[in-house]
N, C-alpha and C positions, 0 to 999 in steps of 0.2 A: 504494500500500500504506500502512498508518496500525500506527502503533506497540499492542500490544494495550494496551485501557483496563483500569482496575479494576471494572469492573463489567461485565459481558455481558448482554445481553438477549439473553434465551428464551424463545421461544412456543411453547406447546406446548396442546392441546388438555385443555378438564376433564375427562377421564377417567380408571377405574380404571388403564388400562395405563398412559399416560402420567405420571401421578401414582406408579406403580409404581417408575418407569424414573428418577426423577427425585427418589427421598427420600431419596437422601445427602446431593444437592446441598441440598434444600430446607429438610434439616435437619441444615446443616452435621457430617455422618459421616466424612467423607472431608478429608483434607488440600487446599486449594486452592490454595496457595503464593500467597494474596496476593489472588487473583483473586475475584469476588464474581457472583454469578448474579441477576437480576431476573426471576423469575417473572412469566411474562404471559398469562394463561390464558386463550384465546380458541377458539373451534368453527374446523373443521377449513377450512373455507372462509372464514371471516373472514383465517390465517391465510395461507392462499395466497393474497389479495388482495393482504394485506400484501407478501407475498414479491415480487410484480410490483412493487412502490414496493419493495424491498428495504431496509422501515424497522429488520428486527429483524437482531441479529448472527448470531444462532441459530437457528431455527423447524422447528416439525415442519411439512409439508409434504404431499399427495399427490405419488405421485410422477408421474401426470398433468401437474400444475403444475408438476414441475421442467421439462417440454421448456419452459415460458413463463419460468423463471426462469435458466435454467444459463447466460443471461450474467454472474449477479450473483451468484452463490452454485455454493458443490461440495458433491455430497452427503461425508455422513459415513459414515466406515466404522460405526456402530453404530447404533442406533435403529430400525431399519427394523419395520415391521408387514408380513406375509407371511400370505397365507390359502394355509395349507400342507394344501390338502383341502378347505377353506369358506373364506367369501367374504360379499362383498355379497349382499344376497339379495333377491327379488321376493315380493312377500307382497299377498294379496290377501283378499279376504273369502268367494270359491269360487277354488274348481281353472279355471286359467287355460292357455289353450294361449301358447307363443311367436310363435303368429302373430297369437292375439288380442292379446297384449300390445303388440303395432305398435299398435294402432290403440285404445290404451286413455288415459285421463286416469294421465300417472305424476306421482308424487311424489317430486325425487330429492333428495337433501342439499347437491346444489351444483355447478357447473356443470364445477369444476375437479378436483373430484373424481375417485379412479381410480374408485370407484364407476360414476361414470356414461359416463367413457371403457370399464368394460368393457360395460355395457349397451350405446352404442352397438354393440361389435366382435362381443357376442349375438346384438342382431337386426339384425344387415349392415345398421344404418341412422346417417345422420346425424341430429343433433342437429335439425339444421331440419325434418327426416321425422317428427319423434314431437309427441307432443302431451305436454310434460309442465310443471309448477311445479314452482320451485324452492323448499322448503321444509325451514325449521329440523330436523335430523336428527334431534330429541327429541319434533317435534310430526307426524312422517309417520304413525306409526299413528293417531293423530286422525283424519287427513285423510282416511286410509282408510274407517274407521269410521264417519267422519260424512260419506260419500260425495262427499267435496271432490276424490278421486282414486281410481280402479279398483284400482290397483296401486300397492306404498309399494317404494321400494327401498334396504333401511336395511343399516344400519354399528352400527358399537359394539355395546353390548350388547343391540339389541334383537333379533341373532340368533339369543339364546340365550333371549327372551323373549317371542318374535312370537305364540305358540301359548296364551301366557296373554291375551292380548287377543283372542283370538277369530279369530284369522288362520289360514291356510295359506300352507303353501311352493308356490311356483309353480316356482321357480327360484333354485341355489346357484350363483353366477358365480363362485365359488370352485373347485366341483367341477368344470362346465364346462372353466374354462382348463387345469386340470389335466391331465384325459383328452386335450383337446385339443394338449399343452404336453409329452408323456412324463414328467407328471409331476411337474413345475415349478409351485414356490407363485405365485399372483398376488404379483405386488407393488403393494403400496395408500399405504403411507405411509413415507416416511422423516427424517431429520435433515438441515438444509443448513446450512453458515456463511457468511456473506458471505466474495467476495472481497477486500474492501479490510484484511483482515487479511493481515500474511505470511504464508507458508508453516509456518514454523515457529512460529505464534502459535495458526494453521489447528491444528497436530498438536497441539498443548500443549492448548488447551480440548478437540480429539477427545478425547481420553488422559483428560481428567477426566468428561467425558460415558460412556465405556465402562466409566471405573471406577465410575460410579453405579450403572448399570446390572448390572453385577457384584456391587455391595455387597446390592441389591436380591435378586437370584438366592441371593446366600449366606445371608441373611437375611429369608427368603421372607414367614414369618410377622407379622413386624413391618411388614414392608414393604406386604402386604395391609391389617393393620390401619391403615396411614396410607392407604393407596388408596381404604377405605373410605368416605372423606368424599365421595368423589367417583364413587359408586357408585349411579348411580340406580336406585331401586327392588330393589338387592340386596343379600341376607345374605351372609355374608362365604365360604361355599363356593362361591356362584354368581359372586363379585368374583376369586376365587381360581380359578374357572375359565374366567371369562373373561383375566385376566391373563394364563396360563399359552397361551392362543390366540396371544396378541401380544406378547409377550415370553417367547423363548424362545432360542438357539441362532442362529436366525436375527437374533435383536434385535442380541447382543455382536458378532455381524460378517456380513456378506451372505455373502461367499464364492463361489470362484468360478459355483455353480448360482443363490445368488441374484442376481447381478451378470446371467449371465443372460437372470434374467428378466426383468428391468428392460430390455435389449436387446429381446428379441422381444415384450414390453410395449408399449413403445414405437415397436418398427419394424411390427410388424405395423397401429397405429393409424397410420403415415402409410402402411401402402402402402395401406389401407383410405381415404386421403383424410379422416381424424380425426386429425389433426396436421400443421402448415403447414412442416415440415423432417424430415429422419431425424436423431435427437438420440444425438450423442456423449455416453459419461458420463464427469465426471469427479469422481474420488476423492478427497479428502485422504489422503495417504500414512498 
């Protein structure tokens, strides 16, 4: 265990939500008692890389990637992204069946991705069964488009903006788990802290990440307008609603339904043979 530093490193992805979730901290709103935050802004699979070297104190996460990291990091109680009804999504350039999509060129955002662990648990296939690149999450409609891949299968905001590129919905893996799930949100992304902090170092920075995340919530509108920077291709109703997707109720605490789903998330990809352990969770108090 390592006494807490004056400065934390945080990774967290450039996005409207995450940017959302994070502008007390970023623009010192909130009381830190001391404590100092290092903004490290990287894509969603760069930081799960990180996470497996366990370089950052803090990081957002799939929660995919946590079965490969929870020797080194516990999630946090707060943070979490939850497709409570939607999801990742399969977009093509025609109406695509689930059977043809086995056997299509995919384009996914990242290997560690929950994205792409739920596409495996989709089409009842392993990783080594599909044919797909792995491609930057901001350049999959491209690939699409310029016939680099049959099928893109995107995250962030390009859910809410596939149809102005010329796309169709093939498939919401969002809606799927759900029906399948009695109605349990996917879980796609959450908060870890290293374990080499103590316990009680562990709940002190939680305590300050929840209450960002809260200052955020009470102060919606400013907190968009800073999210904005980081909004690609959106005007500030379309950043405001996609925020409002990812940060929500579920974000300030999982709870016992989101906790969950992170269980049969995760237990259902190893009884599928899509995870090498069944993965205990464990929580910062």
């Amino acid at each position: 265990m390592t006494n807490i530093s004056n400065t934390i490193t945080l990774g967290h992805s450039p996005d409207p939500d995450d940017a959302f979730m994070f502008y007390a901290l970023a623009k010192d709103l909130i009381p830190t008692h001391g404590l100092g935050f290092k903004h490290i802004l990287q894509d969603i699979q760069t930081l799960n890389e990180r996470a497996t070297r366990g370089e950052l104190d803090v990081s957002a996460i799939s929660i995919h990637a946590y079965a490969y990291v929870s020797d080194q990091y516990a999630l946090l109680p707060s943070g979490a992204s939850m497709g409570d009804g939607y999801g990742p999504m399969l977009v093509s350039k025609a109406q695509r069946s689930l059977e043809s999509i086995r056997h299509c060129r995919i384009a996914v955002p990242g290997e560690m991705t929950s994205a792409f662990l739920a596409l495996q648990m989709r089409l009842g296939c392993q990783a080594s069964e599909l044919d797909y690149r792995v491609v930057p999450f901001d350049q999959i409609f491209q690939a699409v488009k310029s016939d680099e891949a049959d099928v893109g299968l995107i995250i962030h905001e390009g859910q809410l903006t596939f149809q102005n590129e010329g796309l169709v919905l093939c498939d919401d893996l969002g809606v799927w788990w759900g029906k399948e799930n009695n109605g349990l949100p996917l879980p796609l992304g959450g908060n870890v802290i290293h374990k080499r902090f103590a316990p009680e170092d562990r709940k002190q920075i939680s305590d300050l990440l929840t209450q960002s995340i809260q200052y955020s919530l009470d102060h919606r509108s400013e907190a968009v307008e800073h999210a904005l920077a980081y909004a690609r291709d959106m005007g500030k109703d379309l950043a405001d609603q996609f925020v409002g997707m990812y940060v929500n109720d579920w974000t300030l605490d999982y709870g016992e339904k989101g906790r969950e789903s992170i269980r049969r998330f995760l237990g259902q990809a190893f009884e599928m043979g899509l995870l090498p352990h069944r993965q205990e969770l464990e929580f910062v108090a």
